[in-house]
Every structure is written in structure tokens, then in C-alpha cells.
C-alpha positions, 0 to 999 in steps of 0.5 A, spaced: 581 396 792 580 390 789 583 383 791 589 380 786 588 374 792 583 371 794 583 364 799 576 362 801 575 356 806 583 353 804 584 346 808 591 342 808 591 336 812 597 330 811 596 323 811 599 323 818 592 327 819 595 333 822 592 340 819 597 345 816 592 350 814 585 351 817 579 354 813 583 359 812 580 365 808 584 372 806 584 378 801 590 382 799 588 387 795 592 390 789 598 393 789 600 391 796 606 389 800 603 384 805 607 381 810 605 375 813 607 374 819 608 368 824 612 362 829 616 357 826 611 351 824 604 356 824 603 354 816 606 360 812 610 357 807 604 351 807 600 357 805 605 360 800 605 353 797 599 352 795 597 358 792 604 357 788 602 350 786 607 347 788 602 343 794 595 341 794 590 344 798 585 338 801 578 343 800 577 351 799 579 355 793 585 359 792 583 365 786 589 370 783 586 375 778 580 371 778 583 365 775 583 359 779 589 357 781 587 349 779 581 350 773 586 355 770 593 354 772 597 356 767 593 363 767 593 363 774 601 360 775 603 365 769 601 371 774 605 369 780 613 369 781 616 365 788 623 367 791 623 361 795 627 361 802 632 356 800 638 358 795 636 353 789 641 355 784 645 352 778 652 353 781 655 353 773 649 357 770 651 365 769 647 370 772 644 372 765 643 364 763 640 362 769 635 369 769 633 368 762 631 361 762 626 362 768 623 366 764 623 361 758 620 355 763 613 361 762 612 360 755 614 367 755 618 369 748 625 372 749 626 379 752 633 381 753 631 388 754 627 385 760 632 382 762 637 387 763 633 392 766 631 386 772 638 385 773 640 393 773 634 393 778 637 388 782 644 391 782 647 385 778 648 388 771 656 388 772 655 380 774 651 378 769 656 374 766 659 371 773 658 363 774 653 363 780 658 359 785 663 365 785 657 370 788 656 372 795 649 369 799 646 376 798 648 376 790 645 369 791 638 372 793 637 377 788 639 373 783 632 368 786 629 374 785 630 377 778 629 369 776 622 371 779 621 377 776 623 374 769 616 373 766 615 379 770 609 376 774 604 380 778 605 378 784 610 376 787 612 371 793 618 373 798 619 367 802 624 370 807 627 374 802 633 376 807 634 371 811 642 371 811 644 377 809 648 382 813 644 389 815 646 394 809 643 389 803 637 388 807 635 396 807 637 396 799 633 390 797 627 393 802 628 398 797 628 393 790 621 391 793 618 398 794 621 399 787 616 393 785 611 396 788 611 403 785 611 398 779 604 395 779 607 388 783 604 386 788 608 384 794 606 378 799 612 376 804 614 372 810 619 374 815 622 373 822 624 380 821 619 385 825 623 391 823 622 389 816 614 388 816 614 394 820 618 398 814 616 396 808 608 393 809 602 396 808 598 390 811 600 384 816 597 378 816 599 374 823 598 366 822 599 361 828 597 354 828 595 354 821 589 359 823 589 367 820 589 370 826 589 378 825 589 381 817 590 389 819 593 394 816 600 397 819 598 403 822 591 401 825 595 394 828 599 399 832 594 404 834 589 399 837 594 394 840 600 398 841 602 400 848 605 405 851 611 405 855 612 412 860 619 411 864 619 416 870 627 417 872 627 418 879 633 422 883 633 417 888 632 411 888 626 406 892 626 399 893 619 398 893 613 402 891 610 408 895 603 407 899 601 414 895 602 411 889 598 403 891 593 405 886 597 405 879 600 398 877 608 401 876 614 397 875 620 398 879 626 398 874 634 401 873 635 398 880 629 403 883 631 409 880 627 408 875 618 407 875 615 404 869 607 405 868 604 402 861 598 405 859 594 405 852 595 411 849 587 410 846 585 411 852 581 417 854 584 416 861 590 414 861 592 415 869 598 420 868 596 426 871 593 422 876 599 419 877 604 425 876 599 428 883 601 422 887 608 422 886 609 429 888 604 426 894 610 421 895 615 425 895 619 423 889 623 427 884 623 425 877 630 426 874 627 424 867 621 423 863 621 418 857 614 414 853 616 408 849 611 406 844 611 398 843 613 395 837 610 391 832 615 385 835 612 386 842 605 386 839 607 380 835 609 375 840 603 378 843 598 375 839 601 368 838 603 366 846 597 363 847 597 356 847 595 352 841 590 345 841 594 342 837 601 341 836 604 344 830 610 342 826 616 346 823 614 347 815 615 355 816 
């Protein structure tokens, strides 16, 4: 599949001397949902930023739909819409006005029938001619989006686009954005919700310390560094782990009554039936049986525990 985004070599270094961005080089192929992952500090913003224009890059390039971001940038800017994570908006603007002029800063002639479709997408028709001031934070963030979408971009940009909202709204915008997808937009998005990228993403990218650190598809990243969890009930309980079971690597947990052995399910030989053999030589009887596949969330802090060589700053 073809690249809407390609980054080669993209460095960002401040006057201080301190590099957000290291060499970094990523694709994101067309018509994906890309989630792009990473601690405070790691340099997700900083990245987005750049290929929005908003920050120079200090080398490397950055292309969107073969146009240069810098030698063809209104080509390239024209493109890509941005749903930053703070809520800039005209408080005394209506919604109509306000998603209207957006699309007028592109050069791009007035389209009232475009413009009501975003807003009917984006269940804010019936607000159109409420002032921004009187919405609710949600209402807020879907008005960010529709403004984005105004000039009706190729690529769109959600910088932690539902950081604030309560549970029911995060589900219905998650599916706004499958609905954009279905539409031909590409979709790159940053968030500190595990079960968002884990929903909505067909590719996670995992920034740390300004480095890519792995780009993976969502259910290859699972299936190579998900592990799995077998939880063994016991009907009674033990304070240590039998002699006969020495050469399995448990867990004691649920105050003794339970053993926890982790595995990786990729493996030819994973030790259960070996376990199971041994528990019946130690003498224990199993209430229960439960396996665990480890979470996106599990695997994400794994990838980014190890310490840095450099100290980073919270620009994410």
C-alpha cells in the first residue's frame, strides 16, 4: 500500500541543545488509522507538529502525498487537517461560523452542503447556531474536529482527541473516525487511552525519547509480544511453591489459592502439560482454570520501561 506519509532522517533539536526527534523515519500507508503511542515527553506532538507546519524540523524531510511539506507547503498543508489537544475555540463564534471560517483560511470556496454533512456527521447539526461558550467539553472537541475537516483534508491529525470526555462520547467518536476511515481519510492519532489504539488502530507506532521504537501492525504486535497469563484455582490454599512444581517459574497469588504461570502462547512448548503432570504429583486440586491474554497496555509499558540516556521533557 502506498505511503500518504513518509518522514526520512526528521531531527528536532532546540537552542537549549536538547533533541525532541531523533533521526526519525516512519510510513503510514493510506487509509490507515495509525496510533501513535507514547510517554509523556517521548516527542508525539513535537512530531505532529512538524508535519503540520506548525514546528521546524532542524534536518530530514517530511512528504504528504508527495508533496513536500516545506518546498510545496500549501500543496502539502491544503491536505492535512490538525485536532490539537487544547480546546482553542472563539467562545462568542457559533458552531456554524466558526467550522465555516476554517475552511475559508484554506482558500477553499464555500460549500454549505459540506459543511453540513461535518456537522451532521459529528452530531452537532441541532448546534449549529449555539455560541461555542454554551457547549460541553465533548461538544467542544467535535466542534475541533469538524473545523479540521472543513477543507476536507486527506489526513487528519487527532492529537488526544478524547482526552476529557466521559466514556459514552469516547465510543461514539471512535466511531466518527472509523466513519472517516471508511471515507478515504487517513487517520494518525496520539493517545494515552491503551483501549483506544487497541479499538480503532490498524498500526501502532510507539515513540520514546524522541526515537521510533516499533511501527507493527495491531494484531502482529499482539501476537509477537502478547503474553499469556494461565491462572490455576486452587482448592486450597499454599503458602509456598511445592518442591514437585520447582521447575515452573509461578506466581503465588489470591492469597495462596490461586498459582500463576505466564507463557508465551507462540511457543512450541509452552510447559502446560507438563505443568498440569507435576500438580497432580503435588497433590493439589484445582478449583478453576483461567488464561489472560496480555493487554496493548502491558505491552506498551513494556516496550518503554527501559531507561533513556537522555532526559526528556514534557512536550507530549
Amino acid at each position: 500500500m502506498a505511503s500518504i506519509i513518509s518522514i526520512r532522517n526528521l531531527e528536532k533539536r532546540y537552542d537549549s541543545g536538547f533533541r525532541a526527534l531523533k533521526g526519525i523515519d516512519l510510513d503510514i500507508p493510506d487509509g490507515d488509522i495509525f496510533a501513535l503511542l507514547g510517554p509523556n515527553g517521548a516527542g508525539k506532538t513535537t512530531l505532529i507538529n512538524v508535519v503540520c507546519g506548525i514546528v521546524n524540523a532542524s534536518a530530514g524531510t517530511v512528504e504528504a502525498a508527495g508533496h513536500n511539506i516545506i518546498s510545496d507547503y500549501r500543496a502539502a498543508r491544503s491536505l492535512i487537517g490538525l485536532v490539537p489537544q487544547e480546546l482553542t475555540t472563539d467562545a462568542f463564534e457559533t458552531v456554524w461560523a466558526t467550522v465555516s471560517f476554517s475552511r475559508g483560511l484554506f482558500g477553499k470556496p464555500k460549500n454549505p452542503a459540506h459543511i453540513e454533512k461535518v456537522l451532521k456527521d459529528l452530531s452537532l447539526w441541532d448546534k449549529r447556531n449555539n455560541m461555542l461558550m454554551t457547549l460541553s467539553g465533548g461538544m467542544k472537541r467535535r466542534v475541533m474536529i469538524a473545523k479540521a475537516l472543513s477543507h476536507e483534508p486527506k489526513i487528519l491529525f487527532l492529537d488526544e482527541p478524547t482526552a476529557g470526555v466521559d466514556v459514552e462520547l469516547r465510543r461514539s467518536m471512535w466511531e466518527v473516525v472509523r466513519s472517516l476511515r471508511e471515507h478515504g481519510v487517513t487517520i494518525i492519532l496520539t493517545t494515552h487511552y491503551l483501549e483506544e489504539a487497541e479499538q480503532m488502530a490498524d498500526r501502532i507506532g510507539v515513540v520514546n525519547a524522541g526515537e521510533i521504537v516499533l511501527v507493527e501492525q495491531k494484531h502482529e504486535l499482539m501476537a509477537k509480544l502478547g503474553e499469556k497469563r494461565l491462572t490455576l484455582q486452587l482448592e486450597d490454599a499454599v503458602e509456598q511453591i511445592p518442591d514437585a512444581l520447582a521447575a515452573h517459574t509461578l506466581e503465588i497469588g489470591d492469597d495462596g489459592y490461586a498459582l500463576v504461570y505466564t507463557y508465551n502462547a507462540n511457543d512450541k512448548r509452552t510447559g502446560i502439560n507438563s505443568l498440569f503432570r507435576d500438580l497432580d504429583s503435588a497433590g493439589l486440586r484445582l478449583r478453576d482454570v483461567d488464561t489472560k491474554q496480555s493487554s496493548l497496555e502491558e505491552i506498551f509499558v513494556d516496550l518503554v520501561k527501559a531507561p533513556t540516556s537522555e532526559s526528556t521533557r514534557n512536550d507530549a
